[in-house]
N, C-alpha and C positions, 0 to 999 in steps of 0.2 A: 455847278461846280466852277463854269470859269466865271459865273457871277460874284461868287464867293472870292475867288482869288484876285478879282480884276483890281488894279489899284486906282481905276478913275471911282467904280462904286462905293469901293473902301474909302474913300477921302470923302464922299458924302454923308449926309445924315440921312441913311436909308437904311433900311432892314426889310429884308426877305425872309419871312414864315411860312414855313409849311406845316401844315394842322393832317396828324396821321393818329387813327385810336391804338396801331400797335407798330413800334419801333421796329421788330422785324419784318415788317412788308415795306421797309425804305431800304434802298440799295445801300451795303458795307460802307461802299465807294463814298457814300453821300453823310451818313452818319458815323464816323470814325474818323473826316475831311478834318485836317485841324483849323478849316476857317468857317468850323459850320459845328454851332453849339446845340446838342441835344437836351430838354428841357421838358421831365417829367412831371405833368402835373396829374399827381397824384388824389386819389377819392377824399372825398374833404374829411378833417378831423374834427374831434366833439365839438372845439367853439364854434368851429365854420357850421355844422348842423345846426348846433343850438340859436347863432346868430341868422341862419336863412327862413328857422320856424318860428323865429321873432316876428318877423318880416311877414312870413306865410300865413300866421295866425294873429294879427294884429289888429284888436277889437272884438276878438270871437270869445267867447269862453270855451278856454279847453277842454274842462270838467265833462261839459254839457254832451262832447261826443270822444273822450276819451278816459283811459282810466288813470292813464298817465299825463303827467307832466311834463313842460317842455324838456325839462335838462332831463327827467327818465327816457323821452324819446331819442334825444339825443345822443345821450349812453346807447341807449341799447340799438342803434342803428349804424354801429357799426358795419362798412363794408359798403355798406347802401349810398348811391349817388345822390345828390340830391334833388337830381328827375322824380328817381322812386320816391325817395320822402315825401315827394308834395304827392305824387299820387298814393299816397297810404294816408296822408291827410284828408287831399281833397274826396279821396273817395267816401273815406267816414261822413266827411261835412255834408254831401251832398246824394249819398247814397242811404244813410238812415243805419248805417250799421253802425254801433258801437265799435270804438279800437279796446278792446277787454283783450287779458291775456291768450285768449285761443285764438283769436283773430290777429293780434300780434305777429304769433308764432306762425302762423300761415303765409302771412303775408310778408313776413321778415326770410322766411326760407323760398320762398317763390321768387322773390327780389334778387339775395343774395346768389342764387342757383340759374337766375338769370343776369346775373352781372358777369358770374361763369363761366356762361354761356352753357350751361348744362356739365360742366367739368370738375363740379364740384358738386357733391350729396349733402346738405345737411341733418346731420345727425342728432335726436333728441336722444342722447341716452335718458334710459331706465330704470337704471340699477347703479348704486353704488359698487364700490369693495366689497362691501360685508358680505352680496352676492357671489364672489370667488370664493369656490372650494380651495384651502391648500394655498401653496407658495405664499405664506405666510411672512418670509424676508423681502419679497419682495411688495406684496400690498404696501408690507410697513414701510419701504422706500416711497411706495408711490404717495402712502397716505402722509410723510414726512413735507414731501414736495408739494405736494399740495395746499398742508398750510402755510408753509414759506409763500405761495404766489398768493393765500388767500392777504395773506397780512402786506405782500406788496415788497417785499424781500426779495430780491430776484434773482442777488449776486452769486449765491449757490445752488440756483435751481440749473439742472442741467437744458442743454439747447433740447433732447431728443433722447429715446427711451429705440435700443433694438430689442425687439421681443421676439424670438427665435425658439426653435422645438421642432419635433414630429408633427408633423400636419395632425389635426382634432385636439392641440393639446389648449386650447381654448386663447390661443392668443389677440381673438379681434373683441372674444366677451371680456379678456382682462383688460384691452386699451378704452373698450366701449365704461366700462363700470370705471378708470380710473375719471375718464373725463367728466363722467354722472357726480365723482368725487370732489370734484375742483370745482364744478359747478359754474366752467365755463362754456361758452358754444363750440360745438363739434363739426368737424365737416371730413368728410371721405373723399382722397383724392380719386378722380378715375379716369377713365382713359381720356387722353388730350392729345392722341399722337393721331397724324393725318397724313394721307396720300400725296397732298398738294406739296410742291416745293416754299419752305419757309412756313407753313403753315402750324408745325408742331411748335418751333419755338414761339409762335406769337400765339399759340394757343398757353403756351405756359407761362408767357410773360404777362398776359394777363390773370391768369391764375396767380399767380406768385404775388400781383399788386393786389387784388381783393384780399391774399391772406394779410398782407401788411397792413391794408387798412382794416381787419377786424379785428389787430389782439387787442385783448389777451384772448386766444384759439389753440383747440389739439387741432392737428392734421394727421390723419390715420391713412398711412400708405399700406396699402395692400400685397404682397406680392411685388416688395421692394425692390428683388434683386432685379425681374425684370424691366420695374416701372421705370427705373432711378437712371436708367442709360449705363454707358462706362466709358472713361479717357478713352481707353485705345478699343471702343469697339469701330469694326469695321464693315464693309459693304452697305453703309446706307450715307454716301455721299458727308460724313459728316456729324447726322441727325443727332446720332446716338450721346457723339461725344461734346456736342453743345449742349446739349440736354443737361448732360451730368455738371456738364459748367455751372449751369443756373442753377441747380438745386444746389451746389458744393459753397458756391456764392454766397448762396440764402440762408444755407443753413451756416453756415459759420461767423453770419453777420452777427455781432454781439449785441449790435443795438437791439436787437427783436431775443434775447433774451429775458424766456419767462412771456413774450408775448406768443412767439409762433411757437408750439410744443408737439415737437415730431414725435412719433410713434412708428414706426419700421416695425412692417411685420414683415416674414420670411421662414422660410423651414431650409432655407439655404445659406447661411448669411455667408457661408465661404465665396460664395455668386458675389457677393456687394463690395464694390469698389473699396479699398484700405480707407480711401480719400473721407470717404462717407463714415466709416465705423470710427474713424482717431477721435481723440480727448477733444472737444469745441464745436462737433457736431452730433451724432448720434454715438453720448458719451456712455450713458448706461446700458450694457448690455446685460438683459435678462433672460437667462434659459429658462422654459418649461418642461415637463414631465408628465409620462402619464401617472394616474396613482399608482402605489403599491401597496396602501395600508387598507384593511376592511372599512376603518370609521371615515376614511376620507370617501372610499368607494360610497358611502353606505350616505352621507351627508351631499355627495354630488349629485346623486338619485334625489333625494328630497330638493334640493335645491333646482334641479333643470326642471323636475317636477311642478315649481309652482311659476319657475319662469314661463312655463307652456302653457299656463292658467288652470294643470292640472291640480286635484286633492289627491295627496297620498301622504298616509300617516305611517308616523317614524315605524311605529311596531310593524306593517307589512313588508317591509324591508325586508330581504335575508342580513344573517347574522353575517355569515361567509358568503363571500360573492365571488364565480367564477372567473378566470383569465385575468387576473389581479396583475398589472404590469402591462396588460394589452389591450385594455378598455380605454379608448380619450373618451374626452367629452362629447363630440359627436358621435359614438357609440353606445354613449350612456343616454343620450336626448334619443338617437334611436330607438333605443329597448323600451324607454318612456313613453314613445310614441304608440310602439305596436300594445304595448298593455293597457295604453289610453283607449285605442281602437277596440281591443276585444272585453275590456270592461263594458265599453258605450254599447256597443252592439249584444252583452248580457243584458240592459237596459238597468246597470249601476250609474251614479253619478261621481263615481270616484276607482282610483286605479285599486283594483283588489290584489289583496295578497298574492292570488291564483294566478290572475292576470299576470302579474309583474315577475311569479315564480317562472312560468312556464315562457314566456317572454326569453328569460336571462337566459334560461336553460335552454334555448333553441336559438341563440343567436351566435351567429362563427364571425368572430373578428376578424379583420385583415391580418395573414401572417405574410408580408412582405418583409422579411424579415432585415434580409441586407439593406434596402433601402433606410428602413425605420431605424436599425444601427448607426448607419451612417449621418442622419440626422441629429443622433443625440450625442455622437459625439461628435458632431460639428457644434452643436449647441453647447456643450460642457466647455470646449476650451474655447468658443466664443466666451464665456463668463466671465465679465468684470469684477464682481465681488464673489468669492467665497463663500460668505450667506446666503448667496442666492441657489446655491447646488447642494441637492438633498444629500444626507448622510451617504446613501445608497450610489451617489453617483461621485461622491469622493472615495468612498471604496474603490468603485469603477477606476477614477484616474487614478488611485494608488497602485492597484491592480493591474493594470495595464504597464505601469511603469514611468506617470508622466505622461506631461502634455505632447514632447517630443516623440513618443512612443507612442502617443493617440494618432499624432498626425502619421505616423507611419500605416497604422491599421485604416486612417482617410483614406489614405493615399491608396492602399491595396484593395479597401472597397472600392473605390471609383473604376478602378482598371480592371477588377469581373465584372462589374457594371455594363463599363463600357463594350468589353471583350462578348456578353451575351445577347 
């Protein structure tokens, strides 16, 4: 620092570099100095790849050990340093494996998961939409958004999607199938918070630069309220509320709309910072539901059914299915489960009528009742669109009297909550 300010140095033609992999392990004092310029150089973008596999494969034929071509490698390695590039190159060249799409996929999520540093999952979804039971306003938002980014229209796709509800009401399979939908790469944020001093934020700060350098990307925050930090949380020196800085940052950067596509799950969203839920960052809010109609019940059974790689056909279904309003999804993949178990073990290869009767008929849902309340109508007047709230839960806020009258009944559940 007094190098920086000295005015004999300054009159020379000298420059002092210092080479750091993350900005928070350099002292405040030294990077915020107004005589000392901070200068990210960020994971190289398409040309830079495509120009350094010029360089890298120069005389080789591509064909001969890959299935792709230069400018396909280059696309699709987003994220990826260009350390890894050559070694996903040179490995093929000189190891004998083909780069084919399985091999691709492997070694692109290995890369990217190590660039990381383990803080990031990538995710292949599986399933489109068409695999979501039900919230049927909402797919069609999602599937709306979807062709805006597929066509490269960005100006109305929102930064970030909160998807909010009673725990099981299937929120991580609707974020997982819209991303199957968009047909771009997926990755799950996870924990990056650490004991060390300054260690959390340089763990996010790297995180936050991989997601820049792979859009167009969803990112699926799990258990938002907790992840995401808050301004004014206190007792951790800080942590919390730097935290919340950088993702409130990130996400309301508009240049990375349509590239970074947040997904907020939570069954709390009243927990998440205002800063977070306002219009330009997590602008869509969607509430979920559990079912209440028999043919939604009756088409979620076939449908978790063949997600679990089980057979079970439409006619073994019951007509009427019990606890209709108290079944999620995770309750319904249960019942799935145990009739899968007691078919297999009759020595059938498919869930029997009997199975799957006697299954329903012995299964006791959670009746946590006040909690489970309290969730759905934190989720109801979290709802940004109208479309998105079943007939049955606009009753509900009519019935109640209003948004202002729901919060009233929040507010008295939390306080027997709290009070037991």
């Amino acid at each position: 620092l007094n190098w920086a300010a000295s005015p004999y140095i300054t009159r020379t033609n000298v420059a002092i570099v210092l080479v750091e992999s993350q900005l928070a392990h350099m002292s405040e004092r030294l990077t915020a100095n107004p005589h000392v310029a901070a200068i990210e150089v960020r994971l190289p973008k398409e040309v830079e790849r495509k120009r350094f596999l010029e360089v890298a494969c120069e005389g080789k034929d591509v064909a001969s050990f890959s299935d792709y071509g230069i400018p396909e490698i280059a696309k699709l390695t987003a994220g990826i340093a260009l350390t890894d590039v050559n070694v996903m190159i040179q490995s093929s060249l000189e190891g004998g494996e083909r780069l084919d799409h399985e091999r691709f996929q492997v070694l692109k999520r290995r890369l990217i998961e190590r660039q990381a540093q383990g803080m990031l999952e990538f995710i292949e979804p599986k399933w489109g939409l068409d695999m979501v039971v039900g919230h049927d306003a909402a797919k069609q938002r999602l599937r709306d958004d979807s062709e805006l980014i597929k066509r490269g229209q960005l100006e109305t796709v929102p930064m970030g999607y909160l998807l909010c509800g009673p725990v099981g009401t299937g929120k991580s399979f609707l974020a997982l199938c819209a991303a199957g939908n968009i047909g771009i790469p997926c990755v799950k944020l996870k924990n990056f918070r650490s004991k060390y001093v300054g260690e959390t934020e340089a763990n996010l700060e790297r995180v936050l630069g991989v997601l820049r350098s792979m859009g167009p990307v969803v990112v699926i925050v799990d258990e938002a309220d907790a992840m995401l930090g808050d301004r004014d949380q206190g007792g951790d020196s800080g942590v919390g509320s730097r935290v919340f800085g950088m993702f409130a940052q990130q996400m309301g950067d508009t240049r990375y709309r349509g590239r970074i596509l947040w997904m907020l799950l939570t069954a709390r969203p009243d927990l998440l910072p205002i800063d977070i839920k306002r219009q330009g960052r997590a602008e869509v809010h969607i509430p979920l539901f559990y079912p209440t109609q028999d043919d939604e019940l009756r088409q979620m059974f076939l449908i978790l059914a063949k997600k679990s790689g089980a057979k079970l056909a439409d006619e073994d279904v019951p007509t009427e299915i019990p606890h209709k309003g108290h079944l999620s999804g995770a309750d319904v993949e249960g019942i799935i489960g145990r009739a899968w178990r007691t078919s297999l073990l009759a020595g059938a290869d498919h869930i029997t009528a009997d199975a799957l009767s006697k299954a329903i008929a012995s299964f006791i849902p959670s009746h946590q009742s006040l909690e489970r309340e309290l969730q759905e109508l934190i989720a109801i007047i979290e709802c940004t669109d109208r479309e998105f709230l079943p007939d049955a839960k606009v009753e509900r806020l009519e019935g109640l009297g209003g948004r202002e009258r729901v919060q009233e009944r929040i507010n008295a559940i939390k306080q027997i909550i709290e009070a037991s």
